[in-house]
C-alpha positions as CSV (number, residue, x, y, z in Angstrom):
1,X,23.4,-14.4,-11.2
2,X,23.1,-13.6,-7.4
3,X,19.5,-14.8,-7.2
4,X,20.3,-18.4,-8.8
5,X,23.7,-18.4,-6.2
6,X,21.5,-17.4,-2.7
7,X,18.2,-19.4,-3.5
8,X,18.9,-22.4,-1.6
9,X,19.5,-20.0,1.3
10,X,17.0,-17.5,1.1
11,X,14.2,-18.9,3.0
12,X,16.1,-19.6,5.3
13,X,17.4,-16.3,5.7
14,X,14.2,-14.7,5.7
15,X,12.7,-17.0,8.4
16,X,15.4,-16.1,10.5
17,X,15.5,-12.7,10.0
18,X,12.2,-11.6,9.2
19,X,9.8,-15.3,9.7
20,X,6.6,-13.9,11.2
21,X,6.1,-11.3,8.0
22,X,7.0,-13.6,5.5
23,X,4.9,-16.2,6.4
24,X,1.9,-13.8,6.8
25,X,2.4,-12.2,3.6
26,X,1.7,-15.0,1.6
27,X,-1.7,-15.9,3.7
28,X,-3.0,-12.2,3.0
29,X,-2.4,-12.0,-0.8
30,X,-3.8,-15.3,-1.2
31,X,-7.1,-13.4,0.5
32,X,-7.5,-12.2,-2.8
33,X,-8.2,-14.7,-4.7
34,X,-11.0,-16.2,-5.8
35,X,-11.3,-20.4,-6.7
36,X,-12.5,-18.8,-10.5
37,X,-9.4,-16.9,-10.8
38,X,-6.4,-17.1,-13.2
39,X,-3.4,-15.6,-11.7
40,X,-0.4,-14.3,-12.8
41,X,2.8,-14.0,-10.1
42,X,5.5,-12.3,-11.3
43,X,9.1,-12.2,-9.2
44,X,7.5,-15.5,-7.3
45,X,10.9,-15.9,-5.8
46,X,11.5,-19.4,-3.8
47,X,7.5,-19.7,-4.1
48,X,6.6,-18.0,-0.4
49,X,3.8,-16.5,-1.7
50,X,3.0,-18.7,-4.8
51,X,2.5,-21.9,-2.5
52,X,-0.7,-19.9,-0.6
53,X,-2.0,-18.9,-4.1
54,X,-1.5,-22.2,-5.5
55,X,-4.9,-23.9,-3.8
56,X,-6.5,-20.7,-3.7
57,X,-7.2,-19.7,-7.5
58,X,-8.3,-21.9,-10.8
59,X,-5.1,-21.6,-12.8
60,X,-1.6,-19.8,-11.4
61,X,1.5,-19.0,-13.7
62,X,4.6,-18.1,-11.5
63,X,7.2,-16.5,-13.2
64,X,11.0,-15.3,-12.4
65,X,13.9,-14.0,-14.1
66,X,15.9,-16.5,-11.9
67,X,16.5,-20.0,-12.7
68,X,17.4,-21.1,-9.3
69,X,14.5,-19.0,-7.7
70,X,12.0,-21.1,-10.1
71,X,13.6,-24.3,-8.6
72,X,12.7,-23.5,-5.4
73,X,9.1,-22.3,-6.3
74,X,8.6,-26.1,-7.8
75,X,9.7,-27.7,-4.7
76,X,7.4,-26.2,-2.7
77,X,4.2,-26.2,-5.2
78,X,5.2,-30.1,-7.1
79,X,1.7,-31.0,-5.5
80,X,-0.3,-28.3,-7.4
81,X,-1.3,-29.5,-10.9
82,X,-2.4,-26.0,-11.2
83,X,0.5,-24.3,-11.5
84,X,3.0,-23.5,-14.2
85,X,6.3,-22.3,-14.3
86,X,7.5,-19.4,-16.4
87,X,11.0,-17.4,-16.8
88,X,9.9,-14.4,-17.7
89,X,11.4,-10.3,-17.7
90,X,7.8,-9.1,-15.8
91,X,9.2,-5.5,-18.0
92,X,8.1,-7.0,-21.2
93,X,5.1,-9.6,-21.0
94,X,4.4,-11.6,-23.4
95,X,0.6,-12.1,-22.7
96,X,-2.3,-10.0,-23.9
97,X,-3.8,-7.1,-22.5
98,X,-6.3,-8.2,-19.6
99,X,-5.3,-12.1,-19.8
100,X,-5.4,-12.4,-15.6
101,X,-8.0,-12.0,-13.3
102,X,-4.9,-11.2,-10.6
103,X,-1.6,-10.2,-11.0
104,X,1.0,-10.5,-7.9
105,X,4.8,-9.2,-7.8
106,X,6.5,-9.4,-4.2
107,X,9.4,-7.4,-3.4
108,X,10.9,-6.9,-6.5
109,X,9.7,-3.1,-7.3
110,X,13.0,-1.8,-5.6
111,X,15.4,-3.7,-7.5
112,X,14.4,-2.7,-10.9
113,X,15.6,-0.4,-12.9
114,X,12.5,0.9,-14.6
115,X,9.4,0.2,-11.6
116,X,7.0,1.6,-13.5
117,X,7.7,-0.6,-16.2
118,X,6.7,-3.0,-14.8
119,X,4.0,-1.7,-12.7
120,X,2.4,-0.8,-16.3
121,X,2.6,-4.4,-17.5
122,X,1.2,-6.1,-14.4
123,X,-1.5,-3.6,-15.2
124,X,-1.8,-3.7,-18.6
125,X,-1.6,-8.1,-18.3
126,X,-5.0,-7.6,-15.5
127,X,-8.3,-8.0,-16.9
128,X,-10.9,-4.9,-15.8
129,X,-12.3,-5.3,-12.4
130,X,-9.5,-7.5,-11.4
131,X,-6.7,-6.4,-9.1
132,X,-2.5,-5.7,-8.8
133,X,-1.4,-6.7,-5.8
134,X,2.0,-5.4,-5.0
135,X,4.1,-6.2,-1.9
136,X,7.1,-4.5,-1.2
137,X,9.5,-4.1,2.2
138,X,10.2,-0.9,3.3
139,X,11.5,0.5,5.9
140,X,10.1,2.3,9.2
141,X,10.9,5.7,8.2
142,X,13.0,7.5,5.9
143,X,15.8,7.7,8.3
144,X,15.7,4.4,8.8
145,X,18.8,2.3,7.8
146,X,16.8,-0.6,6.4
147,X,18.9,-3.4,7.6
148,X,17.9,-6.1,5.6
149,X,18.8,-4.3,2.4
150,X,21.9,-3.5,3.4
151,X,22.9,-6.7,4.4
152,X,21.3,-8.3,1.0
153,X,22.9,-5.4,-0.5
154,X,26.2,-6.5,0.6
155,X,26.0,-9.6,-0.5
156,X,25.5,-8.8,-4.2
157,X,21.5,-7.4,-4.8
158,X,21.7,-4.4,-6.8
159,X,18.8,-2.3,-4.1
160,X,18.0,0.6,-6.9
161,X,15.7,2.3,-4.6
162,X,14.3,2.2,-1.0
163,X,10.6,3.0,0.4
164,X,9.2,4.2,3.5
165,X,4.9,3.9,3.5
166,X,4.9,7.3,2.7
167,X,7.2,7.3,0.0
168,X,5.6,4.1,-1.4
169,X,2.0,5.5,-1.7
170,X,4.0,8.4,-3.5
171,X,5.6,5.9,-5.8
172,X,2.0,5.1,-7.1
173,X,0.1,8.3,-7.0
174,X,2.9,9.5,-8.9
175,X,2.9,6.5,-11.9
176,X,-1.0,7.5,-12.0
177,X,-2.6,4.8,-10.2
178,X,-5.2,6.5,-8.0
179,X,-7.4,3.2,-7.3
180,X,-4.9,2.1,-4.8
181,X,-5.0,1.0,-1.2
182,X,-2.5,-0.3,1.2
183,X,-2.0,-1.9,4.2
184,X,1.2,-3.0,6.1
185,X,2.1,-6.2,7.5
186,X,4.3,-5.5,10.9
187,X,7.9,-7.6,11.4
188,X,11.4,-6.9,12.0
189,X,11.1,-5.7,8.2
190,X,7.6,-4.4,7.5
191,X,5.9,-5.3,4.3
192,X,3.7,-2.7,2.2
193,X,1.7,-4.1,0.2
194,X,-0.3,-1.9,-3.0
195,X,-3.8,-3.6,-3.8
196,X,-4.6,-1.9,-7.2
197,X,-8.6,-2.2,-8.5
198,X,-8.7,-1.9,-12.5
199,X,-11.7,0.2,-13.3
200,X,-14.6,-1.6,-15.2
């Protein structure tokens, strides 16, 4: 699997490439939470956001489809006795309906083959009143070339789809979600991230 072969070198390659965004991104999600909170992170990847939810929330359950990725997320968070581990398809949760108080997935929407899939279980898994928070790059513009994809892309990631901000608010309007707000975080590769409030 081409996530288990690059995890040893992604942080690395994302630090290099793209450092000062993904070192933010993790300290603005984890803005979110609340100490009460039980949170759910699907696609936690090597743990760059998962080690800044980790002291921020009650109970966290990462979760990847990649072996290697989950190895890397337990390095960085062995300290937390609050956090479990989890290999998981985040298309077809096993929890019940409204089991988290937050649900997280980072930069995974455009490698899936169904998005709103998953979308609609990170949504389904959130209790009401709690929030999806949903970070994904994009790219500047639509005519932009998006770099980092194509590089990852060459490498072996299947990319099934890429976003501009425009196209990614689209993305969600589209699947129905109309409590939604975004914001960017700035870097070589800019980050969108989708904050989505369940209704009461």
């Amino acid at each position: 699997m081409f996530w288990d072969r690059i995890s040893g070198l992604y942080d690395l390659f994302e630090n290099i490439y793209n450092g000062k965004n993904y070192k933010a991104l993790g300290v603005k999600v984890a803005g979110y939470i609340d100490k009460t909170d039980l949170v759910l992170e699907c696609a936690c990847g090597t743990g760059a956001i998962t080690r800044h939810l980790a002291p921020a929330c009650k109970g966290l359950i990462a979760t990847d489809f990649s072996v290697g990725m989950l190895r890397q997320t337990g390095k960085k968070c062995r300290d937390f006795s609050n956090v479990k581990l989890r290999r998981v398809d985040m298309t077809a949760l096993k929890w019940k309906d409204e089991s988290f108080d937050k649900v997280v997935a980072g930069n995974v929407i455009h490698l899936l083959d169904d998005p709103e899939a998953a979308v609609k279980e990170l949504y389904r898994v959130c209790r009401k009143g709690g929030i999806v928070i949903i970070p994904t790059y994009i790219n500047r513009s639509s005519k932009s070339a998006g770099l980092m994809a194509g590089i990852i892309g060459r490498l072996g990631a299947d990319f099934k789809r890429q976003f501009d901000l425009e196209s990614y608010k689209r993305f969600f309007a589209e699947a129905g979600y109309a409590d939604t707000e975004f914001f960017v975080i700035e870097g070589r590769m800019p980050c969108a991230v989708a904050v989505i409030t369940k209704p009461q």
